[in-house]
C-alpha positions in Angstrom: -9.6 -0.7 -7.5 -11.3 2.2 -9.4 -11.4 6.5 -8.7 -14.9 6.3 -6.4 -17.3 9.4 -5.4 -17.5 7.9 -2.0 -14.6 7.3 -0.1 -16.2 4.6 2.3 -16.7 2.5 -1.0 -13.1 2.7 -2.4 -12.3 1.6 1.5 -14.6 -0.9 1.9 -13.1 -2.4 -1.0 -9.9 -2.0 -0.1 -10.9 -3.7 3.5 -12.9 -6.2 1.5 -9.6 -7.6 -0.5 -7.4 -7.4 2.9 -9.8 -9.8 4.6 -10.0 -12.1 1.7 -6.0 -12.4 2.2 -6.2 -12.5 5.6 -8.6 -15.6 5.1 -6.2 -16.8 2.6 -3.1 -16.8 5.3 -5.4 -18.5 7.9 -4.8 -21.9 6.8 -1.1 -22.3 6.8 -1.9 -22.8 10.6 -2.6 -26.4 9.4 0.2 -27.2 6.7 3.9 -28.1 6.8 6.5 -25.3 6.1 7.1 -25.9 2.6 3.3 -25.6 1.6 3.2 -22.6 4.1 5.9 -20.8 1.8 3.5 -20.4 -1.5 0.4 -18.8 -0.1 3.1 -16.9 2.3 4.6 -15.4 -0.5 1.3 -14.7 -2.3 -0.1 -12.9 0.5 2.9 -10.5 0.9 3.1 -9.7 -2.8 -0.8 -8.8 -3.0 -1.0 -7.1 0.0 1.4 -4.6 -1.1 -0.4 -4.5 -4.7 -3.4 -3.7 -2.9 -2.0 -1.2 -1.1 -0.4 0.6 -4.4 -4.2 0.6 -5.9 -5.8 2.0 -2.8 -3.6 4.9 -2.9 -3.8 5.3 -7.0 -7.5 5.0 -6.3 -7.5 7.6 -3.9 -5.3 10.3 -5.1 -8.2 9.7 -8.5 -10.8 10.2 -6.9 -9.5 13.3 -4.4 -9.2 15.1 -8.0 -13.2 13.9 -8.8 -13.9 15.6 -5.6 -14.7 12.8 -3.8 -17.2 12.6 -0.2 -15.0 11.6 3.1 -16.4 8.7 5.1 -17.5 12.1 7.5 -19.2 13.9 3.9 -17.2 16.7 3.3 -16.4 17.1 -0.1 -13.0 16.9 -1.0 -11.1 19.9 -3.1 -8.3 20.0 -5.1 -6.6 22.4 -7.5 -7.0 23.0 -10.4 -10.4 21.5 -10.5 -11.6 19.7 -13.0 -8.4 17.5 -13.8 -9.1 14.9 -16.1 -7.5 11.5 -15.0 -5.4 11.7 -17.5 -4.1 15.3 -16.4 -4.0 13.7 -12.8 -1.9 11.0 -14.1 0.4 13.6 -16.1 0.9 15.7 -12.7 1.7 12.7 -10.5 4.5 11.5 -13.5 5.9 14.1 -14.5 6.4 15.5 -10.8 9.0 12.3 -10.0 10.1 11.7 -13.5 10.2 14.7 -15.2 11.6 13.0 -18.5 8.4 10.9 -18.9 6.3 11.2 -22.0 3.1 10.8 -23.0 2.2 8.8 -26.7 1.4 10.0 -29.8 -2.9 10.2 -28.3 -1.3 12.2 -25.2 -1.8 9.0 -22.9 0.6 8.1 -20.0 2.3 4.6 -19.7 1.9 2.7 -16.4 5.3 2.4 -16.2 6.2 5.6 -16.2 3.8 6.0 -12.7 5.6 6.7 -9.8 5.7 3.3 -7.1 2.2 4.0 -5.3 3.3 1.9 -2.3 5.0 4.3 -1.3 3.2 7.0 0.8 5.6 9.8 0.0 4.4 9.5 -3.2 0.4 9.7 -2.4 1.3 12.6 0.4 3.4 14.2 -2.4 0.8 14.1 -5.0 -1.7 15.5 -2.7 0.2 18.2 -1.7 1.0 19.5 -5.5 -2.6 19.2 -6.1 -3.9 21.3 -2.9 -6.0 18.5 -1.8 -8.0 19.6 1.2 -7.8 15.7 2.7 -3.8 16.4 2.9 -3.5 17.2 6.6 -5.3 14.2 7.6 -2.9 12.3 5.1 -0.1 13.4 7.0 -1.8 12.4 10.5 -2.5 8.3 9.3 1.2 8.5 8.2 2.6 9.7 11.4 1.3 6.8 13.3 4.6 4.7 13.2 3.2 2.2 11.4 6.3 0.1 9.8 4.5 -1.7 7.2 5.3 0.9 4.3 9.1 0.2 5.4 9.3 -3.5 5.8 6.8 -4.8 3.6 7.8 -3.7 0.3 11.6 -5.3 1.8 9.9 -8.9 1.8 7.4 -8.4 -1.2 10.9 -7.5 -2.9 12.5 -10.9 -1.7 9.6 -12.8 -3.1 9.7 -11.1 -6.3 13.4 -12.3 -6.8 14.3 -14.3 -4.0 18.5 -13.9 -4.4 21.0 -13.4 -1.5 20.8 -10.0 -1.2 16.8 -9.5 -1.2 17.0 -12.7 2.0 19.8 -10.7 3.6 17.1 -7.8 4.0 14.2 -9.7 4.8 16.7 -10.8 7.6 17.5 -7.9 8.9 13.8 -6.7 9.2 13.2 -9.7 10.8 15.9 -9.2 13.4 14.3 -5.9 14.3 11.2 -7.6 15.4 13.3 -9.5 17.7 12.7 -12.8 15.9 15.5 -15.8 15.0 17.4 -14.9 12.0 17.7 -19.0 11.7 13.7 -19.0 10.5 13.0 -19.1 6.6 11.9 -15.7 5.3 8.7 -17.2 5.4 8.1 -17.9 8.8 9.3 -15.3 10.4 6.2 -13.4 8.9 4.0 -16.3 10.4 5.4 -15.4 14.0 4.5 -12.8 16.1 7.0 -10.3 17.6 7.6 -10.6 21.9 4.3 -9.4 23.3 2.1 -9.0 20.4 -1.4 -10.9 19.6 -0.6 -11.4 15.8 1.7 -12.4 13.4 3.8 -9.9 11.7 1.9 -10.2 8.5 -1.2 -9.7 10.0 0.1 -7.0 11.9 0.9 -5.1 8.8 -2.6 -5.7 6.9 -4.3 -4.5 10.1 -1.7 -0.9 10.1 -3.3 -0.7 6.3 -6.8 -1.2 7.5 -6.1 1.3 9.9 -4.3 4.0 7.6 -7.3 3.7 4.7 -9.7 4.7 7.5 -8.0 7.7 8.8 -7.0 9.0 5.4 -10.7 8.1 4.2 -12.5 9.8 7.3 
């Protein structure tokens, strides 16, 4: 995902790429477990990648002065920040070590996690975006995705004892067997709830792009 003028593109995007996962998840209804695990696993981990670009996405275009989904013009200070200079602020204000190259350009790495909405909130704030109080209403919806995902995309990415102990605890808190693989516990849905838990989470992201995009 790109910086956009228009806020209702960058979501619609976003929205678009959910909904291709979500697609993607639909037909472990029909396999056995152990064909169930690899699409699991490839859902989780690019659900929370497309998360961390949204949120990139969004902070660059903020600092282009970007419409809402309502058109109001989004401000931020100072103005005219060149993505680069956007880029320098959001490093340098977590990692103030970072350096750029020898042509004054920033390495990915050195970019603060983007998952993480402390980070976008944080970014906003330094940068007097006029679109941060709505950013701190869509974050105060309770919404445990930005907790427990990242928890289960970690477990994927390395998949040792510690990283399955944590997916298990997260599952226990949504009340589900700890003797289900890591997998299917995000295939279930918690006591009383319409989805599973991994849809559950995509559909608190939809949710949080529209409010912070309104």
């Amino acid at each position: 995902m790109n910086r956009c003028k228009n806020l209702l593109k960058l979501r619609s995007t976003f929205v678009a790429r959910l909904e291709r996962l979500e697609r993607r998840l639909s037909v472990t209804q029909v396999l056995p477990p152990h064909e169930r695990d690899p699409i699991v696993a490839f859902v989780t981990i690019e659900t929370l990648n497309a998360w961390a670009q949204f949120s990139k996405a969004f902070y660059l275009s903020c600092v282009i002065n970007a419409k809402t989904e309502s058109r109001i013009t989004i401000s931020v200070a100072p103005s005219g920040m060149s993505t680069n200079d956007a880029i320098r602020k959001a490093i340098v204000r977590f990692n103030r070590y970072a350096t750029p190259n020898s042509a004054g350009e920033w390495s990915r790495r050195d970019e603060p996690p983007w998952h993480d909405p402390n980070v976008l909130l944080e970014v906003c704030r330094i940068t007097n975006c006029s679109q941060y109080g709505q950013m701190q209403a869509a974050f105060s919806m309770g919404q445990r995705v930005f907790v427990d995902l990242p928890v289960f995309r970690n477990f994927y990415g390395h998949r040792n004892r510690l990283s399955a102990e944590a997916a298990q605890r997260i599952g226990s808190l949504y009340l589900l067997s700890t003797a289900l693989r890591t997998s299917e516990m995000l295939l279930k849905s918690k006591p009383a709830a319409s989805v599973s838990v991994l849809l559950e989470w995509i559909a608190e992201l939809k949710v949080t792009s529209e409010f912070i995009c309104g």
